[in-house]
PLY file of the C-alpha trace (Angstrom):
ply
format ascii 1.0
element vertex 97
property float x
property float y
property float z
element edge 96
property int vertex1
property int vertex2
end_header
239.27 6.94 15.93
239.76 4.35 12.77
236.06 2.55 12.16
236.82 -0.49 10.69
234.61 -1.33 7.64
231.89 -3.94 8.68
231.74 -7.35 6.83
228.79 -6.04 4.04
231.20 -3.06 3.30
233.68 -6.06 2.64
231.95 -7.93 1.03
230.75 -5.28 -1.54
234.01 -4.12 -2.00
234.88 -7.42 -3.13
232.02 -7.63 -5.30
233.61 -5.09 -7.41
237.02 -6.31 -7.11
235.70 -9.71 -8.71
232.99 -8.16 -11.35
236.28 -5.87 -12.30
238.57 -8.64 -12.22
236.21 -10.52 -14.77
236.17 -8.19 -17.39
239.45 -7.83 -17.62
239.88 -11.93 -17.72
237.34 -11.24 -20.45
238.96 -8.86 -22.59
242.12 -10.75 -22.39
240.51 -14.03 -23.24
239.10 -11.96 -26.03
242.00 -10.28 -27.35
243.84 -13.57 -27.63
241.37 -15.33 -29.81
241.61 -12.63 -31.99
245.07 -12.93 -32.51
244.62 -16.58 -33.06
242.38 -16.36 -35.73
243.38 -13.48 -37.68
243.75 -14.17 -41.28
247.65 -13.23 -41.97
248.94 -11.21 -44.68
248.42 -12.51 -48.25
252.07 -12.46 -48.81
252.71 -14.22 -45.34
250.13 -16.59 -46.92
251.69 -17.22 -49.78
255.25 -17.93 -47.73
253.76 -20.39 -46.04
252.16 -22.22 -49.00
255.83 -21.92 -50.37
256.92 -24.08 -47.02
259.17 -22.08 -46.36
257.23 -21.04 -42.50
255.36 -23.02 -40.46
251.86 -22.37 -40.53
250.94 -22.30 -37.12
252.11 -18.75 -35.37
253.52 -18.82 -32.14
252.38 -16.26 -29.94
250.91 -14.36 -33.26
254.30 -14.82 -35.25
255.62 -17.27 -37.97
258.95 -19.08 -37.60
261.05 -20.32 -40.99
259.92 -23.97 -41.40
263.77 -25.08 -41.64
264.86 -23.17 -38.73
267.11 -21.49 -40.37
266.30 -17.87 -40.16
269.54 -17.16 -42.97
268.64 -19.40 -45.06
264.89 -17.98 -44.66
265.95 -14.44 -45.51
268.39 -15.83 -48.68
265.06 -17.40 -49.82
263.15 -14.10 -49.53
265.49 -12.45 -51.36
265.93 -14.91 -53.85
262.17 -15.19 -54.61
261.66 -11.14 -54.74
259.25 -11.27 -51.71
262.03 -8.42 -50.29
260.23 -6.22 -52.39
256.81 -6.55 -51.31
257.56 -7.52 -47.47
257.02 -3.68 -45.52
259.43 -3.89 -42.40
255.72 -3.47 -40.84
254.71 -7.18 -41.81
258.24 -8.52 -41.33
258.39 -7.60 -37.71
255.33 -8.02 -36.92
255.06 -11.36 -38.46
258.15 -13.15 -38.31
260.43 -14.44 -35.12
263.34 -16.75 -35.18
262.39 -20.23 -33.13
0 1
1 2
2 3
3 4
4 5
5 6
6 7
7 8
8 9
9 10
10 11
11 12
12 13
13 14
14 15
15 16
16 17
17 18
18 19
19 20
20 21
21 22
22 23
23 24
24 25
25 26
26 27
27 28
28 29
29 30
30 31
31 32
32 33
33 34
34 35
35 36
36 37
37 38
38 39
39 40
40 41
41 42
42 43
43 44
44 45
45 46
46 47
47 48
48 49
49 50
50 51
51 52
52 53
53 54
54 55
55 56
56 57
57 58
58 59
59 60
60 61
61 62
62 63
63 64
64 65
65 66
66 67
67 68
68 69
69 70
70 71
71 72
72 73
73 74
74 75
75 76
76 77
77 78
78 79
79 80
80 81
81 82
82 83
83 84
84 85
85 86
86 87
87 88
88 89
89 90
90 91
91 92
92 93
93 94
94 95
95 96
């Protein structure tokens, strides 16, 4: 015979449920302003004093200011910034609008 739970055993469950649910809204909450106010990379810095990015990241990544993400990488090249961009920075720091 199946005893069904009575309405405190409910309502402590759900207790949990909510304090659990909580810190995970809080972590996430958390994690995000962290990754909104991160300081980038000098050189990612220095790119967008340059104007060639727009300085405010979307989703944690920069975008070329023109739009033009081949005309962005021409301008990396042509500046020597290919030399000290890792492929870590570049793809974690760049995405194409």
């Amino acid at each position: 015979m199946n005893k069904k739970p009575s309405v405190d055993e409910l309502q402590s469950l759900f207790d949990v449920f909510k304090k659990e649910i909580k810190l995970i809204v809080r972590d996430e909450i958390r994690e995000t302003l962290k990754e909104i106010t991160r300081e980038p990379p000098r050189v990612i810095k220095e790119i967008i004093e340059a104007l060639q990015l727009n300085s405010i990241p979307i989703n944690g990544k920069y975008s070329p200011a023109s739009g033009d993400y081949k005309q962005f990488i021409y301008w990396i090249v042509d500046n020597n910034y290919d030399e000290i961009l890792t492929e870590d920075i570049f793809l974690h720091s760049f995405t194409a609008q």
